[in-house]
DRENKOL-188906 format. One record per residue (C-alpha): x, y, z; residue in one letter. Coordinates in steps of 0.5 Angstrom, whole numbers, plus 500, padded with zeros to 3 digits. Example, Ala and Ser with C-alpha at 12.3 -4.5 7.8 and 13.67 -1.06 7.14 Angstrom:
2
<r <525, 491, 516>, 'A'>
<r <527, 498, 514>, 'S'>
***
This chain:
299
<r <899, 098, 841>, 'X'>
<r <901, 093, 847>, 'X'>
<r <907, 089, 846>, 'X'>
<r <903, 083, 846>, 'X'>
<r <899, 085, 841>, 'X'>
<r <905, 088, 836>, 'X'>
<r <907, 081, 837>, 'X'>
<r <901, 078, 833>, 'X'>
<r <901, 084, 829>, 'X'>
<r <909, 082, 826>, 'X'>
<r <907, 074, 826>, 'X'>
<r <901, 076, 822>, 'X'>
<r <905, 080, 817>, 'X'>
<r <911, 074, 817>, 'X'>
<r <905, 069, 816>, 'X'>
<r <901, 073, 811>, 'X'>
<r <907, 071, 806>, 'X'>
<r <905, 064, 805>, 'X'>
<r <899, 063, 799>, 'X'>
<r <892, 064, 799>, 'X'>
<r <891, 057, 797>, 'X'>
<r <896, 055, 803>, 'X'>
<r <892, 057, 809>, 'X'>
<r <885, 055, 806>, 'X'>
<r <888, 049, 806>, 'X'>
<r <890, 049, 813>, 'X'>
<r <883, 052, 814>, 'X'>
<r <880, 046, 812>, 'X'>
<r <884, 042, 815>, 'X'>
<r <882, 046, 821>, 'X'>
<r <874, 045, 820>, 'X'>
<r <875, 038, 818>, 'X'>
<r <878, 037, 825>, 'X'>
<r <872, 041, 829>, 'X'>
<r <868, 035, 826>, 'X'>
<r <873, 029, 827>, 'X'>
<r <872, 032, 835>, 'X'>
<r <865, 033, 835>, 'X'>
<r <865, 040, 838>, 'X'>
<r <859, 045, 840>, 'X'>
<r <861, 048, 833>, 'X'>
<r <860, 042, 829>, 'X'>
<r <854, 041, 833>, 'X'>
<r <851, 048, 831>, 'X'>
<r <853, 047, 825>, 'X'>
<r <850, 040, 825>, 'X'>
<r <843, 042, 826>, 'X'>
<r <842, 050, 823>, 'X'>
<r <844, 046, 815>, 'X'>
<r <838, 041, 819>, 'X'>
<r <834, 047, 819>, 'X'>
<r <836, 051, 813>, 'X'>
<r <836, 044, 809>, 'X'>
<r <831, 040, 810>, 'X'>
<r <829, 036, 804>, 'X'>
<r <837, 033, 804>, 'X'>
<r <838, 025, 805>, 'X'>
<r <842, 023, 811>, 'X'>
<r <849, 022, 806>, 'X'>
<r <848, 029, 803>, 'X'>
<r <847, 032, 809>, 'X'>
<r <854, 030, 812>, 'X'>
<r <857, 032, 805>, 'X'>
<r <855, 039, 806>, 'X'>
<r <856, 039, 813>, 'X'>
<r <864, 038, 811>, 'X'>
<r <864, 043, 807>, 'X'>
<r <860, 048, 811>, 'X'>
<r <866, 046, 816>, 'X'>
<r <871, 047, 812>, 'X'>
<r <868, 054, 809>, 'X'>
<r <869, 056, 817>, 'X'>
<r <875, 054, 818>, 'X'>
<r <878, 057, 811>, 'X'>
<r <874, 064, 815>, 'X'>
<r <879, 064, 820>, 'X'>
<r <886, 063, 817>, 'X'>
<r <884, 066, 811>, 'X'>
<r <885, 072, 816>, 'X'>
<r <891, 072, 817>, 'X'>
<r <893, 074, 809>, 'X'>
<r <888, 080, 810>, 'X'>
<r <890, 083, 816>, 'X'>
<r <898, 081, 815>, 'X'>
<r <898, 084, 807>, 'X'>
<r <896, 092, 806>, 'X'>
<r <890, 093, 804>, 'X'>
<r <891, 095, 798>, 'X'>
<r <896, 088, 796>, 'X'>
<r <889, 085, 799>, 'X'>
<r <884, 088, 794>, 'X'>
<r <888, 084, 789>, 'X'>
<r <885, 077, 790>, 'X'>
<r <879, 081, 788>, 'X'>
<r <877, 077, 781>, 'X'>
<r <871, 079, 780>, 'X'>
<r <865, 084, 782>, 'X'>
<r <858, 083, 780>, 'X'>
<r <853, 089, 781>, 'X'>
<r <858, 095, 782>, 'X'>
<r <854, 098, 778>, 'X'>
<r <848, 098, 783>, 'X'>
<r <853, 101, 788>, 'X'>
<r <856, 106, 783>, 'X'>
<r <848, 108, 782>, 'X'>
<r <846, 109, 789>, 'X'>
<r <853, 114, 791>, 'X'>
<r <852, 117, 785>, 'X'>
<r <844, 119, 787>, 'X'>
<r <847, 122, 794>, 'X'>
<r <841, 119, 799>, 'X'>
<r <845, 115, 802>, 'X'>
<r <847, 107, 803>, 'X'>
<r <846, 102, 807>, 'X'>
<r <851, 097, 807>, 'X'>
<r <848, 090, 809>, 'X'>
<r <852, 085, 809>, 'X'>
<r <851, 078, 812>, 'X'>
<r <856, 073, 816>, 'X'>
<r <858, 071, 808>, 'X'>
<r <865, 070, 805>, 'X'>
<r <870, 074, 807>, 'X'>
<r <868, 081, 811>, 'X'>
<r <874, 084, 811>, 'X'>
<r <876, 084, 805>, 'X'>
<r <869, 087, 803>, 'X'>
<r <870, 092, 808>, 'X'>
<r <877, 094, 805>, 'X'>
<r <874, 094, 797>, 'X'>
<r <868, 097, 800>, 'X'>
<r <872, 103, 803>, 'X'>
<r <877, 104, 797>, 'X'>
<r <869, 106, 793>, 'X'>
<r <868, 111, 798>, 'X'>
<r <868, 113, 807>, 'X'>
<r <864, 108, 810>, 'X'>
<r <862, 108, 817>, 'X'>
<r <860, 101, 821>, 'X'>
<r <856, 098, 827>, 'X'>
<r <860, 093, 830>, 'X'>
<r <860, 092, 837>, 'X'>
<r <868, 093, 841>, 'X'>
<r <872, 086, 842>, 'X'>
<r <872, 084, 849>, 'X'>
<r <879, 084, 849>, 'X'>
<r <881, 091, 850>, 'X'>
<r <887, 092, 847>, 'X'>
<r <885, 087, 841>, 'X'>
<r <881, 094, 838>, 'X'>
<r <889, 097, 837>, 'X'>
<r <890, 092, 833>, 'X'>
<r <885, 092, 828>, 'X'>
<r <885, 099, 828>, 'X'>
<r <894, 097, 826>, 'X'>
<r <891, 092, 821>, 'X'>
<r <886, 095, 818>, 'X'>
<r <890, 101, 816>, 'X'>
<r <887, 107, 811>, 'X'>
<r <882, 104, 809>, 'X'>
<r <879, 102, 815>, 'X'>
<r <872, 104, 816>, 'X'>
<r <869, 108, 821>, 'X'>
<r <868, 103, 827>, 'X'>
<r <861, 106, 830>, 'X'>
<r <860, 102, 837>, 'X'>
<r <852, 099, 838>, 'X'>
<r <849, 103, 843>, 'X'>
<r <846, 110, 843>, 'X'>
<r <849, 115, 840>, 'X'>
<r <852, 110, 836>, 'X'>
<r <846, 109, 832>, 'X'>
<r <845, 116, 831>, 'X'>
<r <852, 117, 828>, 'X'>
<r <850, 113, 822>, 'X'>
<r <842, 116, 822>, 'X'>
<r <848, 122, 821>, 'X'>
<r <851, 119, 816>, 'X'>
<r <846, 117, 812>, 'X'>
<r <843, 125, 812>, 'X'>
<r <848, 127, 809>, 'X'>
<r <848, 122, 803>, 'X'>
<r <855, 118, 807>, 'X'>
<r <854, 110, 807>, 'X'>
<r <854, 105, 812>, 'X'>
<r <855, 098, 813>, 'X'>
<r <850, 093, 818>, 'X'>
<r <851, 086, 820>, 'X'>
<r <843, 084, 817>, 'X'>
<r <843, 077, 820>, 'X'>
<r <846, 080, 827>, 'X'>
<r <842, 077, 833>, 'X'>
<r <839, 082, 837>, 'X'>
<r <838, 083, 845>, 'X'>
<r <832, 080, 847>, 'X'>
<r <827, 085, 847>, 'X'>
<r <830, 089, 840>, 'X'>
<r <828, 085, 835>, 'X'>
<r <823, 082, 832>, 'X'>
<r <821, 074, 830>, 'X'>
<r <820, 073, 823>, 'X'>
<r <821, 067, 817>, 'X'>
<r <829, 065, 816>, 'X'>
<r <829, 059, 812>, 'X'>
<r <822, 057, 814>, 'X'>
<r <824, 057, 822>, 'X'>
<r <823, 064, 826>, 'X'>
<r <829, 068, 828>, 'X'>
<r <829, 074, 832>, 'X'>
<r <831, 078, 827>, 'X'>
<r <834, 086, 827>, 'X'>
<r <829, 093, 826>, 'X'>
<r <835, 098, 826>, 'X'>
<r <836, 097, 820>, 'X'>
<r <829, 097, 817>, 'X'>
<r <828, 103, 821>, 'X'>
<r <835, 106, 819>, 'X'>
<r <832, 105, 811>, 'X'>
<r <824, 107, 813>, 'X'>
<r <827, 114, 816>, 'X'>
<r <832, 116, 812>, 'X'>
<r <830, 114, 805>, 'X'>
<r <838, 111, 803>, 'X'>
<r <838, 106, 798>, 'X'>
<r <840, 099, 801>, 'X'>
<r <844, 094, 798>, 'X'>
<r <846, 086, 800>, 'X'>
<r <854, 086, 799>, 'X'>
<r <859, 080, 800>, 'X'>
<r <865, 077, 798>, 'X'>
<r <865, 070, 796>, 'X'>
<r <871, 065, 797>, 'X'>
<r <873, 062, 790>, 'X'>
<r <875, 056, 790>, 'X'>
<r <883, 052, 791>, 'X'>
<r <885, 060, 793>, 'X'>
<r <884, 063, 787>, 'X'>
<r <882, 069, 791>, 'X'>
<r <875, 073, 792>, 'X'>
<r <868, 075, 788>, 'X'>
<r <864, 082, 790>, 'X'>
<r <857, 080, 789>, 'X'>
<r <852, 087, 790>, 'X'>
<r <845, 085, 790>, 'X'>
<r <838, 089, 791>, 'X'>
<r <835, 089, 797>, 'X'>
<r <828, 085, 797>, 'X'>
<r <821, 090, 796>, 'X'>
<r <819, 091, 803>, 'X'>
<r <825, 091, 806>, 'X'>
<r <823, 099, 808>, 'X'>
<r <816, 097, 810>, 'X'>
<r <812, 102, 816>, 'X'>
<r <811, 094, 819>, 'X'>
<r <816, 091, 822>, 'X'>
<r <815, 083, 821>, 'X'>
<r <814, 086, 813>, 'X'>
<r <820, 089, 814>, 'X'>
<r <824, 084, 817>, 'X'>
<r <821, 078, 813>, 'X'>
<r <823, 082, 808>, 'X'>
<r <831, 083, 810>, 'X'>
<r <831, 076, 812>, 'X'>
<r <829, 074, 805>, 'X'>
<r <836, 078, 802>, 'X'>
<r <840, 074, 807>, 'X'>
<r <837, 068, 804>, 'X'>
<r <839, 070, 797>, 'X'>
<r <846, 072, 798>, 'X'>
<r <847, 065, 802>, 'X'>
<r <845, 061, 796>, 'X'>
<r <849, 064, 792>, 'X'>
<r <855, 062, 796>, 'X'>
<r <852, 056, 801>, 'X'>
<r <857, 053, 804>, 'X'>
<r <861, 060, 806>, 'X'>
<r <856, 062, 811>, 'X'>
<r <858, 063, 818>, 'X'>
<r <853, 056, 819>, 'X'>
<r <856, 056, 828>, 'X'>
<r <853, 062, 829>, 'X'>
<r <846, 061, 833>, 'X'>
<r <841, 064, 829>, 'X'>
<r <835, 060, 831>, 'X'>
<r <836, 062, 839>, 'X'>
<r <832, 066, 842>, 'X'>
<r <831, 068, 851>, 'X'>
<r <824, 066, 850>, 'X'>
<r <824, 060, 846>, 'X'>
<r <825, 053, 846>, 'X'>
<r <833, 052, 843>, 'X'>
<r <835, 048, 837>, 'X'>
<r <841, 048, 840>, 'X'>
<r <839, 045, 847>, 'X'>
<r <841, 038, 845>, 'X'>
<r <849, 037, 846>, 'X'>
<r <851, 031, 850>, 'X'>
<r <857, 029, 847>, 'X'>
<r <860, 036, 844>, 'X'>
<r <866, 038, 847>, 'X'>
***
C-alpha cells in the first residue's frame, strides 16, 4: 500500500473510535450544508424527489429534500466506523435482520444467488454481513484512483467480497459463480452505458435500466433477491432487509424484465426513503432530454 494511503488507512481506524451517532450527526450537518450552498448535488437531488414524488406540496418537498441530504451526508461518514473498525466489531451495529430466512433457503437450494442491492442504507456493511453468510463475488467497476483499490482491499479485510471488474471477462466470472451454486452481488439501479440498457418505468419516469442482471437470472436460473441495510435512527445502528424479487424479473423480454427489476428497486426504497442515494443521475440518458440540464446557480 502506498504510504499516502496507509496514512488514510490510520485516520480511519483513529476516527472510527468516535460513536456512530457522532459521525451521523457530522454527516448531516455535511448534507445540510450541500443544501445551504445550493450545490449540483442538492440540485439533482431537488429534481429526482421532483420525479419520484410528485403529489408532494412545495412545504414537504423541502422537509424531505433535507432529510434526503442529510441521509446522503450520513452515507459518506458513516464510512469511516465501517472501514476504520474490523469488519466483524462492524456487524455488531447489525440490530436487525427481516428476511434471512429467504437467504438461508436460497444458498441451501444450491442454484445460485443474485444478490441485487440498490444505491441503499449502508452497502458495505451489507457487503460484509452478506459475506460472513457465504463467498460472494461482486461487479463493480475499479476506482479511478489506482492506489485507492489497496486500500479498499486493507479495509474491507477477510470478509471482503470477491471484486469482479465490469467487462468481459468479468461477467463470465460471475455466470461461473452462479453455476456452481456460489452468490453474486449486482448494483440493480447501476446506470448502464449507452447502448447496454434498456428503457423502462422507475417511479413512473423511463431510466436506462441494466439487462445483465435479468440475463444472468434468465440463464442460469439462481434465485434473486433484493438485499440492503437501512440506517436506524440517532446512530442506533443498522437493519438487514432481504426481500423476493418481483414476478417477471427473469422475463425472455427484456422491457418485462427490466420493469420488473425497477419495480424491486422501488420496494426497497419505500422502505427506507430518504437513505436512497438521491444524487445519482438516474433519469439521464445520452439520447434523451435531461431533467438535470437546468443548473444555473449550483456551485
Amino acid at each position: 500500500m502506498r504510504a499516502d494511503m496507509f496514512l488514510i488507512y490510520l485516520l480511519l481506524r483513529l476516527l472510527a473510535l468516535l460513536p456512530l451517532r457522532a459521525l451521523h450527526a457530522a454527516g448531516a450537518l455535511l448534507g445540510r450544508f450541500a443544501l445551504w450552498r445550493r450545490t449540483r448535488t442538492a440540485h439533482h437531488v431537488a429534481v429526482n424527489l421532483a420525479i419520484a414524488r410528485p403529489g408532494l406540496d412545495e412545504a414537504s418537498r423541502a422537509l424531505l429534500l433535507r432529510e434526503a441530504l442529510a441521509e446522503s451526508g450520513k452515507s459518506a461518514t458513516e464510512i469511516i466506523k465501517i472501514w476504520g473498525s474490523d469488519a466483524e466489531h462492524s456487524l455488531r451495529l447489525v440490530r436487525e435482520v427481516h428476511g434471512e430466512a429467504l437467504f438461508d433457503t436460497a444458498l441451501a437450494e444450491g442454484k445460485g444467488v443474485i444478490i441485487a442491492a440498490p444505491h441503499l442504507g449502508c452497502w458495505e456493511l451489507l457487503n460484509y454481513w452478506l459475506c460472513r453468510k457465504t463467498p460472494m463475488a461482486i461487479l463493480y467497476r475499479p476506482p479511478r484512483i489506482a492506489a485507492v483499490e489497496g486500500l479498499l482491499r486493507k479495509v474491507r479485510g477477510a470478509l471482503a467480497p470477491e471484486q469482479v471488474r465490469a467487462e468481459g471477462a468479468g461477467v463470465r466470472t460471475l455466470y461461473k459463480r452462479l453455476a456452481a451454486g456460489g452468490t453474486v452481488g449486482i448494483l440493480p439501479d447501476q446506470k448502464p452505458r449507452a447502448g447496454e440498457g434498456e428503457f423502462a418505468p422507475f417511479f413512473g419516469r423511463d431510466a436506462l435500466t441494466m439487462v445483465l442482471l435479468p440475463r444472468l437470472a434468465a440463464r442460469t436460473g439462481a434465485t434473486v433477491l433484493y438485499a440492503f441495510a437501512e440506517r436506524l435512527p440517532r446512530g442506533a445502528g443498522y437493519r438487514i432487509h432481504i426481500l423476493p424479487a418481483p414476478d417477471g424479473l427473469a422475463d425472455a423480454d427484456l422491457a418485462t424484465a427490466c420493469t420488473a427489476l425497477n419495480r424491486g428497486v422501488e420496494s426497497c426504497i419505500g422502505l427506507a426513503f430518504a437513505q436512497y442515494q438521491w444524487q445519482y443521475k438516474r433519469w439521464s440518458a445520452d439520447n434523451r432530454p435531461s431533467p438535470y440540464d437546468n443548473e444555473r446557480g449550483a456551485a
